[in-house]
C-alpha positions as CSV (number, residue, x, y, z in Angstrom):
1,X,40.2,8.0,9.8
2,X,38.9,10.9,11.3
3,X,40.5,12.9,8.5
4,X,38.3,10.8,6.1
5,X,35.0,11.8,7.7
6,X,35.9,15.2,7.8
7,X,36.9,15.5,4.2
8,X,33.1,13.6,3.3
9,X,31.9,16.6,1.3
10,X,34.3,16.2,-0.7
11,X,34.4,12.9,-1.7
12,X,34.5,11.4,-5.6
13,X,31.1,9.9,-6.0
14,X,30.5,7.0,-8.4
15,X,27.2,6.7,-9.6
16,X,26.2,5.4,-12.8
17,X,26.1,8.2,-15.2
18,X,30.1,8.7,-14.0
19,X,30.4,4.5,-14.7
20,X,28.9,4.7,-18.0
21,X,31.3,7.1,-18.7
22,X,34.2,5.2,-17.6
23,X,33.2,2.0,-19.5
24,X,31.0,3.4,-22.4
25,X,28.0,2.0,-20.9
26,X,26.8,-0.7,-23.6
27,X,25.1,-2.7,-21.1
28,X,22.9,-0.2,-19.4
29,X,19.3,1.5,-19.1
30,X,20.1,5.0,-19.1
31,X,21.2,5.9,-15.6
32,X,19.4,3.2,-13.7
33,X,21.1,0.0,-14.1
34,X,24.4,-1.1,-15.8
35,X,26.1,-4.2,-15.6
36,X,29.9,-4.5,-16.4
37,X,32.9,-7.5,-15.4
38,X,36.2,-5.3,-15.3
39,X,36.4,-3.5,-12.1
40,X,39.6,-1.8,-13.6
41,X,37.3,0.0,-16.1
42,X,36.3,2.2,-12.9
43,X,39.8,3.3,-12.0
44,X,39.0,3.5,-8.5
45,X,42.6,4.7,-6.7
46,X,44.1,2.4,-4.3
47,X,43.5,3.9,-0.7
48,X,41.0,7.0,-2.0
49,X,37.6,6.8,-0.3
50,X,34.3,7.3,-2.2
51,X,31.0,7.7,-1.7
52,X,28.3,5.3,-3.6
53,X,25.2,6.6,-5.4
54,X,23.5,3.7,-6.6
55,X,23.2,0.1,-4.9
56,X,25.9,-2.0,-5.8
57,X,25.9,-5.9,-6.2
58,X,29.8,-7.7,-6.8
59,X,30.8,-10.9,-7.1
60,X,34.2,-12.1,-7.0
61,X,34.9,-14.7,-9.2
62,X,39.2,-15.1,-9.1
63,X,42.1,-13.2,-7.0
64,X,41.7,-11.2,-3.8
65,X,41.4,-7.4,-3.3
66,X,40.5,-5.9,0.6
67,X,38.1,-2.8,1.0
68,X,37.0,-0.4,3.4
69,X,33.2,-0.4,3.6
70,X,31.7,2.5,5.7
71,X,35.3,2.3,7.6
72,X,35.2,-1.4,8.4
73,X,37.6,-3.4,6.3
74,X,36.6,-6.4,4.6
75,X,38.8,-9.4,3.0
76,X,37.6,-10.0,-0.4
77,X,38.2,-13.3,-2.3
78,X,36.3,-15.7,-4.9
79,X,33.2,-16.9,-4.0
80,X,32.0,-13.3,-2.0
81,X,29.3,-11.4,-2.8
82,X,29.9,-7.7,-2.0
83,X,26.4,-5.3,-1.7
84,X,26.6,-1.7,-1.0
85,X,24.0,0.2,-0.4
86,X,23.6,4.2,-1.9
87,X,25.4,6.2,0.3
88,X,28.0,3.9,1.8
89,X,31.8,5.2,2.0
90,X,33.9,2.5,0.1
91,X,37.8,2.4,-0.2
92,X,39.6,-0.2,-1.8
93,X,43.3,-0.7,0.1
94,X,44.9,-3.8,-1.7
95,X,43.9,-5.8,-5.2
96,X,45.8,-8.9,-6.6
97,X,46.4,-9.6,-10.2
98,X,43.5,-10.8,-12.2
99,X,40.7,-10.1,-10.7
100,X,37.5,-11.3,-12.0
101,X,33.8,-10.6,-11.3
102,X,30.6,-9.5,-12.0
103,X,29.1,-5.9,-11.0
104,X,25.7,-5.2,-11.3
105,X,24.9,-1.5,-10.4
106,X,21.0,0.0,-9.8
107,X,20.1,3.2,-9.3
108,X,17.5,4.0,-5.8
109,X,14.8,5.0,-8.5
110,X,14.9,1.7,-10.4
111,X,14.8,-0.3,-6.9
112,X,12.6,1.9,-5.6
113,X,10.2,0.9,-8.7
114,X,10.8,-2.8,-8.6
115,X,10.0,-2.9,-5.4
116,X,7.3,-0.6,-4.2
117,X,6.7,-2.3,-1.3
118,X,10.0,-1.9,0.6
119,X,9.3,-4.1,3.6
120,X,9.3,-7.1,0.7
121,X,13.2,-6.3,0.8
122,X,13.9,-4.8,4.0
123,X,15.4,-7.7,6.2
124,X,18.1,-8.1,3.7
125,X,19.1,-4.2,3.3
126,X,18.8,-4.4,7.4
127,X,21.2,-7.6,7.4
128,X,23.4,-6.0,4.5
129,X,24.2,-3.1,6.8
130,X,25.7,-5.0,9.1
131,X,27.0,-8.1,6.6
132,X,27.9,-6.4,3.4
133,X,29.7,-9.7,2.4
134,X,28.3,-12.9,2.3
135,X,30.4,-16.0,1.6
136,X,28.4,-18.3,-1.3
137,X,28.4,-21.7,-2.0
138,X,29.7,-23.0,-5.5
139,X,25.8,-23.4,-6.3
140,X,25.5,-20.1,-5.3
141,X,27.6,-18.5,-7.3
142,X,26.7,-20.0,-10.4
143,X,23.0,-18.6,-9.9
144,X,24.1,-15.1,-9.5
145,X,26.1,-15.2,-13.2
146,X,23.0,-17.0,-14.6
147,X,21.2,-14.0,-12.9
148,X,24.1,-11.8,-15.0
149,X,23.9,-13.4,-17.9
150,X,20.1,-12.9,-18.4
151,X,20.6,-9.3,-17.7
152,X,23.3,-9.1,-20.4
153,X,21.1,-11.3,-23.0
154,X,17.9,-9.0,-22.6
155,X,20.0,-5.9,-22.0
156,X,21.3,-6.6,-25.5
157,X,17.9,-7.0,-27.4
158,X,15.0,-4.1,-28.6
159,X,12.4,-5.4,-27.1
160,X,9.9,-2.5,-26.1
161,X,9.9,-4.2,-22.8
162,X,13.5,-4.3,-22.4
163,X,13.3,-2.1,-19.1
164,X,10.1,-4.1,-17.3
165,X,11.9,-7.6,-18.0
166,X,15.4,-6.6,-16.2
167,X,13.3,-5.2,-13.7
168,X,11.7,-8.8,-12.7
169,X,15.3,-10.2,-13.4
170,X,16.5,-7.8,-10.5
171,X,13.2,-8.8,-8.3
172,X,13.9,-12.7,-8.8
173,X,17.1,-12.4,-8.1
174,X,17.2,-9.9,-4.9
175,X,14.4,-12.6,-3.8
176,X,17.6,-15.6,-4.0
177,X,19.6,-13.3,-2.4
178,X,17.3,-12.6,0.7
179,X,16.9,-16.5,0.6
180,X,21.0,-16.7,1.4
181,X,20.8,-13.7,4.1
182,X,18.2,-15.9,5.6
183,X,20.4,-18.2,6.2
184,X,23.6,-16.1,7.1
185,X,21.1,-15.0,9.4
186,X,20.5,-17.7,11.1
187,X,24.3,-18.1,11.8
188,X,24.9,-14.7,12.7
189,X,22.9,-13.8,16.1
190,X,21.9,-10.0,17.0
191,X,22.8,-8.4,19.4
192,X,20.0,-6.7,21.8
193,X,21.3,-3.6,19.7
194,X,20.3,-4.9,16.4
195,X,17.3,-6.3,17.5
196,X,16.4,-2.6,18.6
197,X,17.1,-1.5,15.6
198,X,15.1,-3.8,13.4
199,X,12.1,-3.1,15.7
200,X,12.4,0.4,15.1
201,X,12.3,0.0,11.2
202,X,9.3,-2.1,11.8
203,X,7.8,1.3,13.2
204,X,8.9,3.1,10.8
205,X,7.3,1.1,8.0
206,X,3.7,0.8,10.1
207,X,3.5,4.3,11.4
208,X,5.3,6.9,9.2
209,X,2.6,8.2,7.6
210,X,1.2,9.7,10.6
211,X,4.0,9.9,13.3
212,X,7.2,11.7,12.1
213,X,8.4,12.7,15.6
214,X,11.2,10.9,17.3
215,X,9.7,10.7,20.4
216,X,6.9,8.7,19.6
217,X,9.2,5.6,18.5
218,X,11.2,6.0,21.4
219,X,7.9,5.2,23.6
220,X,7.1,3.1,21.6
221,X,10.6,1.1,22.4
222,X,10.0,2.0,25.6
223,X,13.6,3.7,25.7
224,X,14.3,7.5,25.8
225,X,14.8,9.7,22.2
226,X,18.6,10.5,23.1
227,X,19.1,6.6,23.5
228,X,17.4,5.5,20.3
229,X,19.0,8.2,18.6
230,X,22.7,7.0,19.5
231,X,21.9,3.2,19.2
232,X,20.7,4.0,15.7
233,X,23.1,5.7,14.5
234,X,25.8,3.4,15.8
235,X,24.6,0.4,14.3
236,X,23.4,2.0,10.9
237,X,25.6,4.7,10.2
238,X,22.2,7.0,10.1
239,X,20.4,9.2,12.4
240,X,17.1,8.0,13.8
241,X,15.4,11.2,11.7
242,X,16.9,10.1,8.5
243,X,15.4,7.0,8.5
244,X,12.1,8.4,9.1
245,X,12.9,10.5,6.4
246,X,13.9,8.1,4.0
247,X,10.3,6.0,4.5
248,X,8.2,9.7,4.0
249,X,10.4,10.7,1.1
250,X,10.5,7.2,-0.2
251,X,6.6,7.2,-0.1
252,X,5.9,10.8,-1.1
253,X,8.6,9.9,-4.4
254,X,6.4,6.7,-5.6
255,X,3.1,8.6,-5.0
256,X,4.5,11.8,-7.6
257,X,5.5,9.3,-10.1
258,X,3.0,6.6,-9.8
259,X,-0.3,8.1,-9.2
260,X,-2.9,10.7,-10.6
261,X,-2.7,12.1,-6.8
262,X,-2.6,16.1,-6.6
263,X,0.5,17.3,-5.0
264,X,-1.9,18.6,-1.9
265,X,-3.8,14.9,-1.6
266,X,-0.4,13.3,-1.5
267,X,0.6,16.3,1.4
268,X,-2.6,15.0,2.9
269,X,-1.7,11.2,2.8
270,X,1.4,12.1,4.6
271,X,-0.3,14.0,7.4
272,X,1.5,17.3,6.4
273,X,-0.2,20.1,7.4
274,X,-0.3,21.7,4.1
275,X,1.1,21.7,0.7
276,X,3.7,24.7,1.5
277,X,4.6,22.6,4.2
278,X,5.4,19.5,2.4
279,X,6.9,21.4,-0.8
280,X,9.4,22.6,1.6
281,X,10.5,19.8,3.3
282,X,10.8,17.9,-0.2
283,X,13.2,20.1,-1.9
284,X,14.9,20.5,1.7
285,X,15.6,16.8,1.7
286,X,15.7,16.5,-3.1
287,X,17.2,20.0,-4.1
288,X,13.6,20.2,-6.0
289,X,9.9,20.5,-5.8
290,X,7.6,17.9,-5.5
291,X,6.2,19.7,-8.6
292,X,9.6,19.8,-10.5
293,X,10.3,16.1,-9.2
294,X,6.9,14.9,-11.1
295,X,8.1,16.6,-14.1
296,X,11.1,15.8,-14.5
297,X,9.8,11.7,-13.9
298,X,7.5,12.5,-17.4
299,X,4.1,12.5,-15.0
């Protein structure tokens, strides 16, 4: 295992341009979302770790395969809904004949723009972290292939608003599925740890904007930096600083592609101290400029 972190440069990444190229992506929006039902088609190698880059939502439908997600193995059979979030280390280590099931795969951007408000959606990436399987009822599972077949229905027509309907397809049904984490929630009791963890999001989401320094959330919490910084990254994988990052990034991102906002009122809204500044920590955390970012987003 340790072998396996080490080597996590390296690792094949499957996002969705590299899908559509493995299964000639007919039911797709460019490289944002892309539906398919042969996990074969991906030619994922049995024991090979990779590293996600876009949110994935399975559902297995017939047979049994077990998977490594983020390390922690999982039993897979019909009836489970598998979601992995960008990011996440995935390695498949057994599959049985026959396997059936639906994938629906979505870029950050395209969630990112169907939900623009991230603490709509929050509790369930939070529970997901922690639960990337949930076990559905028969009832269940026939509303998440409805959900699939209404994405393949619209995906397959010319309507000029195509891209906005799937988008309220994916809102309605990441709404259901928050509806089931509720209730795997309420069967699945956190720890203090979690709990922690939860209320440091909750900080996050209420304070980034002005507070980007560890130290004030630890105070907040009532608990020292070096503690919230190994709780955190224990139960999420993630350092305490990159989830402060992700909110400012997440924020500063919407704001380039969504508003008429200068690059240096946006720097301002973010409470960094000038544009250099922020330029700089944007292409330190994107490869590109806030200015390059907006451009190549059409704005």
């Amino acid at each position: 295992m340790a072998k396996i972190w080490n080597d996590m440069k390296n690792l094949k990444k499957l996002d969705i341009p590299m899908t559509r190229n493995l299964v000639g992506g007919i039911n797709c929006i460019n490289d944002d979302f892309i539906v398919m039902n042969d996990l074969q088609q991906l030619g994922i190698e049995k024991g090979y770790p990779i590293k996600l880059g876009a949110l994935a939502i399975s559902l297995c439908l017939y047979g049994d395969l077990t998977v490594e997600i983020n390390m922690i193995e999982h039993h897979v059979s019909a009836g489970n809904l598998i979601i992995t979030l960008p990011e996440d280390i995935l390695q498949h280590n057994g599959i049985s004949d026959h396997v059936k099931g639906l994938f629906i795969i979505v870029s950050q951007r395209f969630i990112e723009e169907a939900f623009p408000q991230i603490e709509d959606i929050l509790p369930v990436f939070l529970h997901i972290q922690q639960y990337p399987c949930l076990n559905l009822s028969a009832q269940e599972c026939a509303r998440i292939q409805g959900f699939y077949n209404f994405f393949i229905q619209h995906l397959e027509d010319n309507s000029p608003y195509r891209d906005k309907i799937i988008r309220s397809i994916l809102q309605s049904m990441i709404y259901y599925i928050a509806g089931i984490v509720n209730l795997d929630k309420a069967n699945n009791k956190r720890e203090r740890k979690e709990e922690l963890f939860s209320h440091f999001i909750q900080l996050i989401i209420k304070n980034y904007k002005k507070n980007k320094k560890l130290d004030f959330y630890a105070e907040k919490l009532f608990i020292s930096p070096k503690y919230l910084s190994d709780i955190i990254k224990k139960i999420s994988g993630q350092s305490a600083h990159n989830w402060i990052n992700r909110y400012i990034l997440l924020e500063a991102k919407i704001q380039l592609r969504t508003s008429s906002k200068t690059i240096t009122q946006i720097a301002d809204e973010l409470n960094f101290p000038n544009n250099s500044f922020f330029s700089k920590y944007f292409k330190k955390h994107c490869g590109i400029t806030p200015k390059e970012y907006r451009r190549r987003n059409g704005i």
